[in-house]
N, C-alpha and C positions, 0 to 999 in steps of 0.2 A: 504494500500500500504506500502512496505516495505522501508527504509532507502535506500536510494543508495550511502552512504556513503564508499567509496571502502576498501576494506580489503584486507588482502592475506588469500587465502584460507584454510591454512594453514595444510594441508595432505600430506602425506607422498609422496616424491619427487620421490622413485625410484618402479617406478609401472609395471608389466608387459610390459605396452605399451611403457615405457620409454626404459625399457631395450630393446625391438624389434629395436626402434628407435638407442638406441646408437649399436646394432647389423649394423644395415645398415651401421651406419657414421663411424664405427671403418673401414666393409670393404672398404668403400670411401676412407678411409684413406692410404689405401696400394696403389689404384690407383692414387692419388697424390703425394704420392712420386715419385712411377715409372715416372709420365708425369713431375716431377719437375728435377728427376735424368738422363730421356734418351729420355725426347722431348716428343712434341705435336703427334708427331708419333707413339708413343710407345702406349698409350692410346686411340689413336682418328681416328677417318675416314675423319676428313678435307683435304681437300686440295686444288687447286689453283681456280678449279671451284668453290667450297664452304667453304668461308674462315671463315662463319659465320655455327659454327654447333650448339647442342640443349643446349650449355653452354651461347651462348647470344640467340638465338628464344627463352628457354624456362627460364632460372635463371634470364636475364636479359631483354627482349623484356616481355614475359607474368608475369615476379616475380613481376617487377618494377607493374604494372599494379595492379597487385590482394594486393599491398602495398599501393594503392592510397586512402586508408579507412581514413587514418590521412586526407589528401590534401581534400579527397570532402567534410569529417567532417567540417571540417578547412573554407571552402567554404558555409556550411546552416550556422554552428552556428556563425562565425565572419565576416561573409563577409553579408550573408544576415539577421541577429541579428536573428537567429531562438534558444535561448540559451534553448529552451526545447529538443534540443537533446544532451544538453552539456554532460549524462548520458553515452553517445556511444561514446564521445572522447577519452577519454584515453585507454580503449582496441583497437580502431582505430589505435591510434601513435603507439601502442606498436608493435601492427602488420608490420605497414610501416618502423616500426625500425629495423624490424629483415628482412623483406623482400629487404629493399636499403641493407642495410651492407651484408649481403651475395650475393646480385647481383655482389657488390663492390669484393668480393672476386672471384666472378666466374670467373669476368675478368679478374684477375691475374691471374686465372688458364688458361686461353684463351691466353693471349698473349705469341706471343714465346719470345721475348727477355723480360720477366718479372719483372727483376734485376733493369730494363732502364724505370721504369714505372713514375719513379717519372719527366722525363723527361715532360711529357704533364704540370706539373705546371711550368714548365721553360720557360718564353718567349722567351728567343732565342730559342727555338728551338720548337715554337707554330706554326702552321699556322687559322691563325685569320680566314681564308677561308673554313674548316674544319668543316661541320656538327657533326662530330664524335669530335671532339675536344670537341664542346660546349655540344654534351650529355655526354661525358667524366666528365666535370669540375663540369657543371651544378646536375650529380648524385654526387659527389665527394661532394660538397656545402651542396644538400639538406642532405645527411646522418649524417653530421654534426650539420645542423641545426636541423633535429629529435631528436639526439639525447639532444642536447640544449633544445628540447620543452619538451621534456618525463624525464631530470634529475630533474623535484618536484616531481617524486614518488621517488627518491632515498632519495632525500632532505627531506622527507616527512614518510621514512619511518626510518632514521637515526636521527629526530627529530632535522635536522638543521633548525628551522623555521627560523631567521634572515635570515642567505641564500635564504630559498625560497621566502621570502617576497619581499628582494631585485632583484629574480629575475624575478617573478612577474610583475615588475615597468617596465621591459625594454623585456618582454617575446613578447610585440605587437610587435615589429621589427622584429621578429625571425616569429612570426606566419606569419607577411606579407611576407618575404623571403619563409616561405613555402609553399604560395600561388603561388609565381611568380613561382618562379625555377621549381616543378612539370609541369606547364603550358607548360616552354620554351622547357624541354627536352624531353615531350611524345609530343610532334609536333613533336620534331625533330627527334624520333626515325620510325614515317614515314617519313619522307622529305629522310634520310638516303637509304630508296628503292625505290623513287622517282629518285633518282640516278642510280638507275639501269636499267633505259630505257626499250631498248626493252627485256632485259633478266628474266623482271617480266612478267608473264602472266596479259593479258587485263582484266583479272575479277580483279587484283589486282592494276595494275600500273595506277597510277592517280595523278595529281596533288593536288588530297582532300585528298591523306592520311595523309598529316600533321594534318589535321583536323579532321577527322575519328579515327584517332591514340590517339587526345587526347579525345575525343566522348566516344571510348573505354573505356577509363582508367576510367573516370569518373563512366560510367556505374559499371565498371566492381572494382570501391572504393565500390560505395552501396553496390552491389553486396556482396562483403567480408565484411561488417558491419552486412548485414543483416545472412550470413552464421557464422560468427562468436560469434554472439550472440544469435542466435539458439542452435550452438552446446554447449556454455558455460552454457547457462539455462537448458539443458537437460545433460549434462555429469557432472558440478559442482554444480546443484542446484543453481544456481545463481538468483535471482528475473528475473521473464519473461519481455521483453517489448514489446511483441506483439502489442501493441498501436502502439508506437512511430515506431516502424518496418515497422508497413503495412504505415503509412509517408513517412518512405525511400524509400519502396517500391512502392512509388507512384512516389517518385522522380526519383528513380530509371529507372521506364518503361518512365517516358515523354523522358529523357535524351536517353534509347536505340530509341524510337521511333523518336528520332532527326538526332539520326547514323544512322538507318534503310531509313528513307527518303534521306539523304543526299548520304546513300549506293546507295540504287537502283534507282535514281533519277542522279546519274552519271552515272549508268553503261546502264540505258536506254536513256541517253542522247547521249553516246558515242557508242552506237547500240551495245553492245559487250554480251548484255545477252544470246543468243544464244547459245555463245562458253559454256554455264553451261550445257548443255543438251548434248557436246559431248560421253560422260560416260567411262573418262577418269579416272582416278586416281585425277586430278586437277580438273577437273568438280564436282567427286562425291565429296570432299574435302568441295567445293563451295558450294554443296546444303547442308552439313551437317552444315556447320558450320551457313548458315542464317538460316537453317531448325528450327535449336536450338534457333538463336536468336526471330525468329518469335511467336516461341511456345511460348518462355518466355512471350513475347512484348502482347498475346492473353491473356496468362494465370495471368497478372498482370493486364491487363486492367478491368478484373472482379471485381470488388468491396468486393463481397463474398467470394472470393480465397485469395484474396490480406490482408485481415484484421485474417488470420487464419495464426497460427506458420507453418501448414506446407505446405500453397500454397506460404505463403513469400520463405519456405528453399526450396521450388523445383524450384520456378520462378528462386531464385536468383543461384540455380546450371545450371543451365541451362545455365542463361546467361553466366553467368563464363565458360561454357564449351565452348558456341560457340563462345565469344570474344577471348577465350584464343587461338583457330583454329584461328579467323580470323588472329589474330597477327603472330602465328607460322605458317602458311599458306603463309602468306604476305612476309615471312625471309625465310623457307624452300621448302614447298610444290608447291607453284607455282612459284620459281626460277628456273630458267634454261639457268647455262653460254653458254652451246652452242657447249663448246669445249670436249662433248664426257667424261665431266665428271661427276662422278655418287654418290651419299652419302646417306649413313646409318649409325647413330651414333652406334661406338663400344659398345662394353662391360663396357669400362672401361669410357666410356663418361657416359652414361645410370647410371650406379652406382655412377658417381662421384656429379653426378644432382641428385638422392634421396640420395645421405649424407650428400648433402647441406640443402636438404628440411628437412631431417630428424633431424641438428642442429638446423635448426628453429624452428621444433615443439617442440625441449625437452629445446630449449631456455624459450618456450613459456612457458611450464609444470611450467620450474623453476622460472618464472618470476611471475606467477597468482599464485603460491603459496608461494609466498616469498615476493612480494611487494604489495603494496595498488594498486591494476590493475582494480578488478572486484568488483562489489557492492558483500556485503556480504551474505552468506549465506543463502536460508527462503526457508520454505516451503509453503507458499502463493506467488502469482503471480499474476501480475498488467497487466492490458491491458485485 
């Protein structure tokens, strides 16, 4: 077995893939001016029916979610002492670090009066009553705290060891904040369309999506642990941990088969399964996206499938595809204000959401090739 001692990988930063990427995020970049220079209208198809368009369902409603790899890491190895996955932490945070901080951004791009943002850390002018406030604060907090958890690879790579060591001493404060805060604010980002009564479709609207919400996220942390150390063992050579994977991946399916129970287990309680089989647009939405979660929740519960690199990387796409539906299903698809109004993210909405995703990934490029992120390079593999 090889060292998993983390290294930067040390290869050349500006790769084809790189440049396609800065390709996307350059043209993002014209479309954010224009929505910064002539308004949310100039770039976007919101409006008063749908205030929430694919800049919070998908940057922030699904980003924040597939960032939760640090939070459920954070959860086996310190919370239940399982420190044999300590190996998948730090690609974990770094993910969760790039996926908060660009949410954190999307929302500036989202709001119209932008300028006035700093207004929510202002208590005069809070309302303590305000679900949206507390997933406000509550993101605003943990991104901070991340990047608090994830500054000993910088410390670590600039060979401030005093610094790291001292931070070290006081890092247990900072990991239990980023236990809590994840918990507080993917509740609340269902309880936020719990609020919208009857304007969410019945396969949606429930008092368990606070709970489902955080169900989700959980799932859907494993989920990008296990896809993300797939794709780094197979694109960077990186040492396999196939072992330790089909582990997550076991965690992984109990946790979706606790949302899948508590799913259909309200919506047969509340008699409303029926309205899936109307073969609507919202119906067929509904069967795709359990459709997915099912397939996964079968194809993980296999023992044989689940201990192999690529039934963990199709379980775990899978899930991700249909958590990510359930989530932007639950904010776009099955909402309906009522008043005759109608939404299709623009052009300039569409592009402005992959050149955020596209800064992520060349964040990411430059981050496993330039800091101690990823165990080192081998051509042998464990598990």
């Amino acid at each position: 077995m090889t060292s998993k001692t983390a290294k930067p990988l040390g290869s050349k930063i500006v790769s084809w893939q790189f440049l396609v990427l800065l390709t996307i995020f350059c043209l993002s970049v014209f479309f954010m001016i224009k929505r910064f220079m002539l308004g949310l209208g100039a770039v976007s198809n919101m409006n008063d029916g749908y205030p929430f368009g694919i800049w919070i369902a998908i940057d922030v409603v699904v980003g924040t979610a597939f960032a939760c790899g640090g939070y459920t890491m954070a959860l086996l190895v310190y919370v239940a002492n399982r420190g044999k996955y300590h190996p998948l932490v730090r690609p974990a945070l770094m993910a969760s670090v790039f996926g908060y901080t660009l949410a954190g951004v999307s929302v500036v791009i989202d709001i119209g009066r932008y300028w006035q943002i700093y207004n929510m850390f202002l208590p005069q002018f809070a309302n303590p009553n305000s679900v949206m406030l507390e997933v406000g604060l509550c993101i605003a907090a943990y991104t901070m705290v991340l990047w608090i958890e994830f500054s000993p690879v910088f410390l670590e790579k600039f060979g401030a060891a005093r610094a790291k060591n001292f931070l070290n001493k006081v890092l247990f404060f900072f990991i239990a904040l980023g236990v809590l805060l994840p918990t507080m604010h993917q509740s609340s980002l269902g309880t936020m369309m719990v609020i919208a009564g009857y304007k969410l479709s019945p396969l949606w609207q429930t008092e368990l999506l606070p709970l489902l919400f955080l169900l989700s996220a959980i799932s859907m942390g494993y989920g990008v642990v296990i896809f993300e150390g797939t794709i780094a063992a197979t694109e960077f050579n990186t040492p396999k941990e196939t072992r330790i994977l089909s582990q997550v991946a076991y965690v992984m399916d109990i946790s979706l088969a606790i949302f899948l129970i508590f799913r259909f287990g309200d919506l047969l309680n509340r008699g409303v399964l029926p309205l899936a089989f109307n073969g609507d647009l919202v119906s067929n939405m509904f069967l795709l996206e359990n459709g997915l979660l099912l397939i996964a929740a079968v194809l993980l519960f296999s023992r044989r499938l689940r201990t192999t690199a690529y039934g963990q990387y199709i379980g775990a796409v899978l899930l991700l595809a249909g958590a990510s539906l359930f989530r932007y299903n639950t904010y776009i698809i099955g909402f309906d204000p009522g008043t005759g109004h109608r939404y299709f993210p623009a052009v300039g909405e569409i592009t402005i959401t992959l050149g955020i995703i596209s800064l992520e990934l060349m964040a990411y490029l430059v981050f496993i090739k330039t800091l101690p992120v990823l165990p080192s390079r081998s051509k042998s593999t464990s598990g």
